[in-house]
TIZA-590159 format. One line per field, with one value per residue: x negated, y, z negated of N, C-alpha, C, CB in turn; residue in one letter. Coordinates in nm, 4 decimals. Glycine has a CB too. Layout:
N
n_u <- [X  ...]
n_v <- [Y  ...]
n_w <- [Z  ...]
ca_u <- [X  ...]
ca_v <- [Y  ...]
ca_w <- [Z  ...]
c_u <- [X  ...]
c_v <- [Y  ...]
c_w <- [Z  ...]
cb_u <- [X  ...]
cb_v <- [Y  ...]
cb_w <- [Z  ...]
r <- [A  ...]
This chain:
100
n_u <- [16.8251  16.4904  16.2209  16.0644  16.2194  16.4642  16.3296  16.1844  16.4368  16.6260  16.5237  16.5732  16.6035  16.4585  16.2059  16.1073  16.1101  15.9091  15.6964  15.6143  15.5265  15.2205  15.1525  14.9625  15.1083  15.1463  15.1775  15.2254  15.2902  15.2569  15.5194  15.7629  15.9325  16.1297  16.0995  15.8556  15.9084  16.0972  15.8494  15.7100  15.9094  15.9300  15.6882  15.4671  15.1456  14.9133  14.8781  14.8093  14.7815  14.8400  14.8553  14.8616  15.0860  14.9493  14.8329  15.0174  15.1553  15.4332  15.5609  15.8369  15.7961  15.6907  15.4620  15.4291  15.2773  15.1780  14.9702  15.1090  15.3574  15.2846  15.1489  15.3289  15.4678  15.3307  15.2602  15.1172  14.9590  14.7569  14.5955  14.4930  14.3080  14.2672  14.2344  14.2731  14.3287  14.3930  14.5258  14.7375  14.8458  14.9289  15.1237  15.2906  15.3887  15.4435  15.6736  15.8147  15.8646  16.0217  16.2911  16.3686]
n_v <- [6.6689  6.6918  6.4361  6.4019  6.4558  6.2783  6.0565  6.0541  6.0870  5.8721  5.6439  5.2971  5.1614  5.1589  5.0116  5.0971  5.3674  5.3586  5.2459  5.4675  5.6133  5.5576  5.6173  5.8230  6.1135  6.1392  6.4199  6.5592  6.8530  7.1072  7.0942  7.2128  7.4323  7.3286  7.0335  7.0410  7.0547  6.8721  6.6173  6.6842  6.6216  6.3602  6.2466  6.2459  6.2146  6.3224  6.4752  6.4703  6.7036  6.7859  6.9807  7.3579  7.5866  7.8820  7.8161  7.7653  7.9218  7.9850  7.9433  8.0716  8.1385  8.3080  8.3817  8.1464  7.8726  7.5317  7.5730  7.8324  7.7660  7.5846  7.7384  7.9368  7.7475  7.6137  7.3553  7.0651  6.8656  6.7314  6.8202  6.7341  6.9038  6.9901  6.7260  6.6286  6.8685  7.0024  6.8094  6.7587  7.0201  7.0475  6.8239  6.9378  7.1816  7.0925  6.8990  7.1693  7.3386  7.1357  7.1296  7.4337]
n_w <- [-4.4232  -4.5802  -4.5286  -4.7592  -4.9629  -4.8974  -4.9533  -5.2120  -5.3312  -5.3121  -5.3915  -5.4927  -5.7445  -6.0586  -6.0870  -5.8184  -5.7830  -6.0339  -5.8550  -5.7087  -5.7818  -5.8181  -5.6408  -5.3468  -5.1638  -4.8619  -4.6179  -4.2936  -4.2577  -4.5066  -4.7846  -4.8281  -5.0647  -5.1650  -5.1189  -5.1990  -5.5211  -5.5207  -5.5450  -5.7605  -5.9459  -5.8994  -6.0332  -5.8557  -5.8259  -5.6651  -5.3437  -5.0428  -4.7713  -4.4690  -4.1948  -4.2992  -4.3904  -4.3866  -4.1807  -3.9828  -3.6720  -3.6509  -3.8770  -4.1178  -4.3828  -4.5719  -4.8207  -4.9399  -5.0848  -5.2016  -5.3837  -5.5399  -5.6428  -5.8324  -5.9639  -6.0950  -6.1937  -6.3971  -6.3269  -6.2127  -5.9783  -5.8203  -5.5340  -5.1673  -4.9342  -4.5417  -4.4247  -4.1029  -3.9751  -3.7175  -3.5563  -3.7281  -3.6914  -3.4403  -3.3718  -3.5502  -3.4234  -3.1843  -3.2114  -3.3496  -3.1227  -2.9683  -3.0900  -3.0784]
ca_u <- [16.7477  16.3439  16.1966  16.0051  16.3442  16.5131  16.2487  16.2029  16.5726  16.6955  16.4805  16.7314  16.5790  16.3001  16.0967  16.1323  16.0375  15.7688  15.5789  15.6086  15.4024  15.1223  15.0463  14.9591  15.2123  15.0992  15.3150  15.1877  15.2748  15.2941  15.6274  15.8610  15.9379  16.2254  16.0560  15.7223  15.9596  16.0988  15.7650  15.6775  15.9768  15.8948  15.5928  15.3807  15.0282  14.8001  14.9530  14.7649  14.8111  14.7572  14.8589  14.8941  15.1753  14.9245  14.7767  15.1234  15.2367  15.5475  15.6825  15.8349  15.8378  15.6548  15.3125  15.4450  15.2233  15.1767  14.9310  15.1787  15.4221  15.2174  15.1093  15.4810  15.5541  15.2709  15.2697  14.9778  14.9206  14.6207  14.5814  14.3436  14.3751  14.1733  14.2411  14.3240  14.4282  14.4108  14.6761  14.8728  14.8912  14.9849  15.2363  15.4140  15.3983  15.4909  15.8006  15.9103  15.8972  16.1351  16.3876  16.3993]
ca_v <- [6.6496  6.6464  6.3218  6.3969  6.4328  6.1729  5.9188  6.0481  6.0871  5.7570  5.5499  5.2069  5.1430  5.1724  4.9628  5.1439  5.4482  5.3532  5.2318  5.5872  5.6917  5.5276  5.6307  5.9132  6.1126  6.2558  6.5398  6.6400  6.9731  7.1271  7.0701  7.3497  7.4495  7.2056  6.9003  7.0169  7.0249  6.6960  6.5646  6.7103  6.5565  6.2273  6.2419  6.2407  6.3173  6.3309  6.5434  6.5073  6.7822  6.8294  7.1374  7.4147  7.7072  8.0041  7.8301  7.7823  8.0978  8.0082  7.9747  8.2130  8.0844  8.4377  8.3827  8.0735  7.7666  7.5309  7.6327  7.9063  7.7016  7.5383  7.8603  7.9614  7.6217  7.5523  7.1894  6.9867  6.8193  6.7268  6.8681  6.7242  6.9500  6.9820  6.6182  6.6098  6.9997  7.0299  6.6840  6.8035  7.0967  7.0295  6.7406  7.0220  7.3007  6.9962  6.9133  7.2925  7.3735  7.1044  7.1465  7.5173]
ca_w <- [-4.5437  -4.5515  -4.5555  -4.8681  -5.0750  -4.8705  -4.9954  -5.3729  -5.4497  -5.3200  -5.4799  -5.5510  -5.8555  -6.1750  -6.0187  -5.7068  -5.8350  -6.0721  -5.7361  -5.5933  -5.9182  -5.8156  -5.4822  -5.2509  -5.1017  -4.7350  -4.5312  -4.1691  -4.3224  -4.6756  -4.8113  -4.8509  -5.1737  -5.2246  -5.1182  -5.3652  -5.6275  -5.5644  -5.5342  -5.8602  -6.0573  -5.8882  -6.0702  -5.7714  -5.9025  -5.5580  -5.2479  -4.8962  -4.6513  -4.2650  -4.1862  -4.4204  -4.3274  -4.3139  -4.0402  -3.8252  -3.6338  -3.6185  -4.0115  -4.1763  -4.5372  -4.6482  -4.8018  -5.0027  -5.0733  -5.2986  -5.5378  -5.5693  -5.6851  -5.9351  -6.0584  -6.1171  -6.2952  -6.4777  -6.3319  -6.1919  -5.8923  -5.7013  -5.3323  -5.0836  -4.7849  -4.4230  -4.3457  -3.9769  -3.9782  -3.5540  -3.4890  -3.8163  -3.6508  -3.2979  -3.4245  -3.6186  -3.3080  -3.0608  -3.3132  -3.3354  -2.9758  -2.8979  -3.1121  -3.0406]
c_u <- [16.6045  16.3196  16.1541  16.1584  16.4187  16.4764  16.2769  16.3750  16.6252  16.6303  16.6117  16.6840  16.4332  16.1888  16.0476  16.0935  15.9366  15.6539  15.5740  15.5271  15.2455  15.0447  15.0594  15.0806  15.1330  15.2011  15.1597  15.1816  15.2695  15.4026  15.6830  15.9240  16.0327  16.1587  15.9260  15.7724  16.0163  15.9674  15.6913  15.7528  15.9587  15.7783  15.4577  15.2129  14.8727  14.9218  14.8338  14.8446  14.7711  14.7175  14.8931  15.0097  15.1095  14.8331  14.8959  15.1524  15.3846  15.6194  15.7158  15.9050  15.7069  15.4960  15.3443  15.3280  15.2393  15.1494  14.9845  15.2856  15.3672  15.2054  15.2129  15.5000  15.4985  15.2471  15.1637  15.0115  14.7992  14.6209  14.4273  14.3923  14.2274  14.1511  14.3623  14.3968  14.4584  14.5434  14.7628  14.9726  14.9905  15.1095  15.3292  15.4488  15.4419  15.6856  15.9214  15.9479  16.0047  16.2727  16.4548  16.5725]
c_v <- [6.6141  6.4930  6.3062  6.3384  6.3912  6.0410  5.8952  6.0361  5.9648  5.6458  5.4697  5.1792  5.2033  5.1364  5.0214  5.2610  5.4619  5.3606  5.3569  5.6458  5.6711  5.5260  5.8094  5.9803  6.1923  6.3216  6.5949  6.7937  7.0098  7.1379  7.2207  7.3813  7.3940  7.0691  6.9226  6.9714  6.8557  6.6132  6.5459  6.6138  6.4522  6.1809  6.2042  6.2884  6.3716  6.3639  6.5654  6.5824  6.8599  6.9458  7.2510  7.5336  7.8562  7.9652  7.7820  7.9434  8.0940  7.9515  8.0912  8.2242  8.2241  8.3554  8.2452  7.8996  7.7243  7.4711  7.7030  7.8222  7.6536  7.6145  7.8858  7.8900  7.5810  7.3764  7.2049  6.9028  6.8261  6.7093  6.8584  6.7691  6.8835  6.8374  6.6371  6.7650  6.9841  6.9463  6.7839  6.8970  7.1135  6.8997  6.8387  7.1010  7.2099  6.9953  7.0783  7.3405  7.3212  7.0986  7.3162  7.4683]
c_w <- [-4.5038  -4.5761  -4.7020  -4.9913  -5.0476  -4.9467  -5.1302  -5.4205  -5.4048  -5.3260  -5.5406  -5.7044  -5.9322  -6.1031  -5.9016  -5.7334  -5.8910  -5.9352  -5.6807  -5.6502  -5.8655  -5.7125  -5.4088  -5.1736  -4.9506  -4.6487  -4.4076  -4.2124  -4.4476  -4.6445  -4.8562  -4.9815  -5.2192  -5.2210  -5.2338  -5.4736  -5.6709  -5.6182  -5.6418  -5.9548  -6.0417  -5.9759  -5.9900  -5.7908  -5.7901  -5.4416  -5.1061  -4.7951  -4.5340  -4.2596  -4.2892  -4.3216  -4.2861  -4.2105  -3.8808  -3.7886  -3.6369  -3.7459  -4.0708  -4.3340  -4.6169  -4.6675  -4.9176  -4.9946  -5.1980  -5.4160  -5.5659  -5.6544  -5.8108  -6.0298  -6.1546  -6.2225  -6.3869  -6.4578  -6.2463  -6.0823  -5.7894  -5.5669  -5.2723  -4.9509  -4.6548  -4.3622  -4.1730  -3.9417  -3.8181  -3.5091  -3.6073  -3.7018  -3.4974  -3.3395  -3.4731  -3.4923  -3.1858  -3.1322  -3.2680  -3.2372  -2.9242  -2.9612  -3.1301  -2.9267]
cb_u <- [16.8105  16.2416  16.1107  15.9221  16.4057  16.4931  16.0851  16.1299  16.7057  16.7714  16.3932  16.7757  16.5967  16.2891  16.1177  16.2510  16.0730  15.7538  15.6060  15.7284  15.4090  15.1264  15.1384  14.8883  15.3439  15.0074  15.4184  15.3014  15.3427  15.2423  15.6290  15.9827  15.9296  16.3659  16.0120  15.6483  16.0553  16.1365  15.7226  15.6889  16.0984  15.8668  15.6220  15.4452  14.9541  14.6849  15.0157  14.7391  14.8501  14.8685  14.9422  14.7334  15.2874  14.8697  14.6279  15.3124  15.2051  15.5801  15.6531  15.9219  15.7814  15.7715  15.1960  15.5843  15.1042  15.2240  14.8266  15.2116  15.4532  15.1147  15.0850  15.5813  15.5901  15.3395  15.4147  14.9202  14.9956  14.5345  14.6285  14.2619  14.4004  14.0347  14.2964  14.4313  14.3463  14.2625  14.6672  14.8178  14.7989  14.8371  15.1963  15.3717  15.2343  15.3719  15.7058  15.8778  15.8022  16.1112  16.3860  16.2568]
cb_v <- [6.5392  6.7286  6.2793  6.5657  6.5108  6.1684  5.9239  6.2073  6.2252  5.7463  5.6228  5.0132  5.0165  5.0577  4.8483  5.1284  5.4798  5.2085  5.1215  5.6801  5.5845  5.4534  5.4842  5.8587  6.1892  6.1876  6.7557  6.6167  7.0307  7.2463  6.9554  7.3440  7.5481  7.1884  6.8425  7.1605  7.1217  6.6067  6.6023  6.8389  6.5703  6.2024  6.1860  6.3040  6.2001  6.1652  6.6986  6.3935  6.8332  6.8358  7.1610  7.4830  7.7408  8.1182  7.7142  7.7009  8.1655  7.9537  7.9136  8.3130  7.8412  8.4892  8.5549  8.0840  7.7675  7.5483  7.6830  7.9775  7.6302  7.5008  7.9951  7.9230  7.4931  7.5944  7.0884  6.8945  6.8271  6.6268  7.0768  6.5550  7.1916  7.0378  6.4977  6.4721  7.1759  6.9690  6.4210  6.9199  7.1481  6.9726  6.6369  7.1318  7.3948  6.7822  6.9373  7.3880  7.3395  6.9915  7.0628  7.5735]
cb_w <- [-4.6336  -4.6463  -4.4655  -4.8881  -5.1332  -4.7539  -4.9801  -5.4433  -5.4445  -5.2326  -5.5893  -5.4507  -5.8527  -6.3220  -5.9920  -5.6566  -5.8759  -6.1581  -5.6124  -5.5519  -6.1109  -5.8572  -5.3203  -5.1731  -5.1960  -4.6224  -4.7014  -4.0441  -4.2919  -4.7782  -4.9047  -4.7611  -5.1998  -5.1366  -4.9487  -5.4433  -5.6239  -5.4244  -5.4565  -5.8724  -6.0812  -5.7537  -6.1518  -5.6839  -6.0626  -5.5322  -5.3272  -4.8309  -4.6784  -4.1060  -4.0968  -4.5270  -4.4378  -4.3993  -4.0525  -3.8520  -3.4569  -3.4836  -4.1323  -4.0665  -4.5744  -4.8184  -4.8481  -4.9769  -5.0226  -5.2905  -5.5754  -5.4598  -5.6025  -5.9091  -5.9805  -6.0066  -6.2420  -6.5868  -6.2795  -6.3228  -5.8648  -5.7204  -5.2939  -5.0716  -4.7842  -4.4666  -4.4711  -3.9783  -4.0344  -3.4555  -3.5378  -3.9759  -3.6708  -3.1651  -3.5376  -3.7655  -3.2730  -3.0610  -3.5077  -3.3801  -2.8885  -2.8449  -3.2037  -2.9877]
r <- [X  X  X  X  X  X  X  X  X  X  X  X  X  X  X  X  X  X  X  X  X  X  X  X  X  X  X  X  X  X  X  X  X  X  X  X  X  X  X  X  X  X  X  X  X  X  X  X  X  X  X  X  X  X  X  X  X  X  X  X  X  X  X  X  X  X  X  X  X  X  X  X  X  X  X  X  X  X  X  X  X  X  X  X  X  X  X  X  X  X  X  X  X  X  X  X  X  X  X  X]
């Protein structure tokens, strides 16, 4: 299970959730079209992201991102990208290499 929809769905309580409302969520990478969605129903309303997927070589999630997603759903979330793209990136491509 991703971390993203590890975090949002086991939220122990209201309270516990409300606080997730009110903050930032950041991903080394963009989230994969299950974890966006979580992220969405959490009511997550700000999304920081490292790396984006059309700059790994090595995904192969098609041409999916997601403002695509958004588009699709009609839902809203605010994306601040290009923070730290180079580490994102090498953190993710370090990652995938070794669990090859």
């Amino acid at each position: 299970m991703q971390i993203e929809r590890a975090h949002v769905g086991n939220s122990p309580s209201k309270f516990a959730r409300a606080s997730i409302l009110s903050r930032l969520c950041y991903t080394t990478v963009e989230p994969c079209p299950m974890c966006c969605w979580a992220i969405l129903e959490a009511g997550i309303k700000q999304l920081v992201i490292g790396a984006r997927f059309f700059g790994l070589k090595k995904v192969k999630v098609g041409n999916f991102s997601v403002e695509k997603l958004l588009d699709m759903t009609g839902r809203q979330l605010e994306i601040i990208d290009g923070i730290m793209v180079k580490d994102c990136t090498e953190i993710r491509n370090t990652w995938f290499d070794q669990i090859k």
